[in-house]
C-alpha positions as CSV (number, residue, x, y, z in Angstrom):
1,X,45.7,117.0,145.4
2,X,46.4,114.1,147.1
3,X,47.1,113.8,150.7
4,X,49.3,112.5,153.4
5,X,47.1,109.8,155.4
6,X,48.4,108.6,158.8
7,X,47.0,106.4,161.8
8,X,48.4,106.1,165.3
9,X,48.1,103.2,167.7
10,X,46.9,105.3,171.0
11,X,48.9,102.8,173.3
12,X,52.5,102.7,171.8
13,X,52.1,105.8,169.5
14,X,53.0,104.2,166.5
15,X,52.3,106.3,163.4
16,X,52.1,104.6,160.0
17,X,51.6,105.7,156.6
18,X,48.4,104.5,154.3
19,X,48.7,104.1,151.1
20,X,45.5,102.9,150.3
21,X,42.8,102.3,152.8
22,X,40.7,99.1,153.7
23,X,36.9,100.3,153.1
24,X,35.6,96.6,155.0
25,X,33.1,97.0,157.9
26,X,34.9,96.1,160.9
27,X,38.5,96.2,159.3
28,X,41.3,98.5,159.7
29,X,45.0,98.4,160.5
30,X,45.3,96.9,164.3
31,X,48.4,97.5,166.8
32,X,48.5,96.6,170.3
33,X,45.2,94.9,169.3
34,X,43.3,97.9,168.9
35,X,42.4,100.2,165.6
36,X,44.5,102.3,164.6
37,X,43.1,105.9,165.0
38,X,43.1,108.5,161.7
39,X,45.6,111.4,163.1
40,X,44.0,114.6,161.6
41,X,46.4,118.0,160.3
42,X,46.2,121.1,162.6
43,X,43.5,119.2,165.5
44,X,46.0,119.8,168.2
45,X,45.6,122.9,170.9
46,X,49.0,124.2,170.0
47,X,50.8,127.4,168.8
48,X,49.7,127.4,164.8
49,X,52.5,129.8,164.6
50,X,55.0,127.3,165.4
51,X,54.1,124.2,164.0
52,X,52.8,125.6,160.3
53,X,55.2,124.5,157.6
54,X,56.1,128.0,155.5
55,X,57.9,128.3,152.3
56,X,59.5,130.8,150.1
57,X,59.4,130.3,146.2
58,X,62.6,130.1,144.6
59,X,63.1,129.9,141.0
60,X,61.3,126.8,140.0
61,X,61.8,125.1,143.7
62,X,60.4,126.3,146.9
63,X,62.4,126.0,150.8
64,X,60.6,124.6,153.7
65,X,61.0,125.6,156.6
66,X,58.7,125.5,160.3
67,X,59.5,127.9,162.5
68,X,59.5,125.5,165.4
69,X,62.6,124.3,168.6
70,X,64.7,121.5,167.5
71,X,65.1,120.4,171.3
72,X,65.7,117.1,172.9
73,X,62.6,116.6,173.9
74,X,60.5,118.6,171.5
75,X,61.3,118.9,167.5
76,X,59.9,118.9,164.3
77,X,60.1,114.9,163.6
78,X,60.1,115.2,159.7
79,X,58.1,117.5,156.8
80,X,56.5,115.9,154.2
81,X,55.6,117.0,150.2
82,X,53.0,115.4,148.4
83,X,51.5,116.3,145.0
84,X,49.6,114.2,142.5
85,X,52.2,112.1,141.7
86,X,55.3,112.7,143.8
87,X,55.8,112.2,148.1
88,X,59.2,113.9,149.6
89,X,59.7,113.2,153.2
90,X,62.6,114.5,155.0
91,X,63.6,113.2,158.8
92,X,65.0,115.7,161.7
93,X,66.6,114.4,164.6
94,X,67.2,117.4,167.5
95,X,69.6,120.5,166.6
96,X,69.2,119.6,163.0
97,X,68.5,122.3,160.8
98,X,64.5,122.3,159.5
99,X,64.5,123.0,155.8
100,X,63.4,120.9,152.7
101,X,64.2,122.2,149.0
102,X,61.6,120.7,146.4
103,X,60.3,121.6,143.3
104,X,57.2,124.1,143.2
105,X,53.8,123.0,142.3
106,X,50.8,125.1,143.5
107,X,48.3,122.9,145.1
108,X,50.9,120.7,146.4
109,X,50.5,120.0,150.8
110,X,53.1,120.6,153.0
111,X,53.3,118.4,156.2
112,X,55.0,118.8,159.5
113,X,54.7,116.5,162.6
114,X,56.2,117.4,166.0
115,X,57.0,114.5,168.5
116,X,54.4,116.4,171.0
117,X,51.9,118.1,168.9
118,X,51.3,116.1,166.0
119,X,50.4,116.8,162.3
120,X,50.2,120.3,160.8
121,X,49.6,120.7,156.7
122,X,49.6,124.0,154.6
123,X,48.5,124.3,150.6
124,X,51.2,126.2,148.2
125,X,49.8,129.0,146.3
């Protein structure tokens, strides 16, 4: 299955999306002149409970949800989707309501990332 690759710039916390990585020596996405660090799923010393996408199958879809505050200062900032051959992402802002309806595929990863503890994935069954 494919998965959701991200690197953060450790000065400004920008986060960006790969789509295909450079494999040079000495090469690599820069910002703030410095590499861009590989952010890794579930590496964070944080409630697992709270931060692990879940779903529920229904029918031939499945709902998302992550059992997480949607707080001013602390929220889910958006779950991702990603099979073989298809990438949903939905954005959250605070208050909003976290929960993503997508078609089921077992083997597909779920992503979440929270504005304070980072990544978090889970595999559907």
């Amino acid at each position: 299955m494919k998965e959701l690759k991200l690197k953060k710039c450790l000065k400004c916390n920008a986060l960006v999306k790969v789509i295909e990585d450079c494999n040079c020596e000495d090469c690599g996405i820069v910002c703030c002149g410095e590499p861009m660090k590989d952010v890794k799923s579930n590496s964070v010393d944080a409630a697992f409970e709270k931060h692990i996408p879940v779903y529920e199958i229904d029918g031939s879809n499945i709902v998302i949800t992550v059992n997480h505050v949607m707080e001013e200062d602390h929220y889910i900032e958006w779950i991702s989707y990603v099979t073989n051959n298809l990438e949903i992402t939905k954005q959250f802002k605070p208050n909003e309501e976290l929960k993503l309806t997508v078609p089921y595929e077992k083997g597909a990863k779920i992503y979440s990332y929270c504005n304070k503890h980072g990544l978090w994935e889970k595999e559907v069954n």
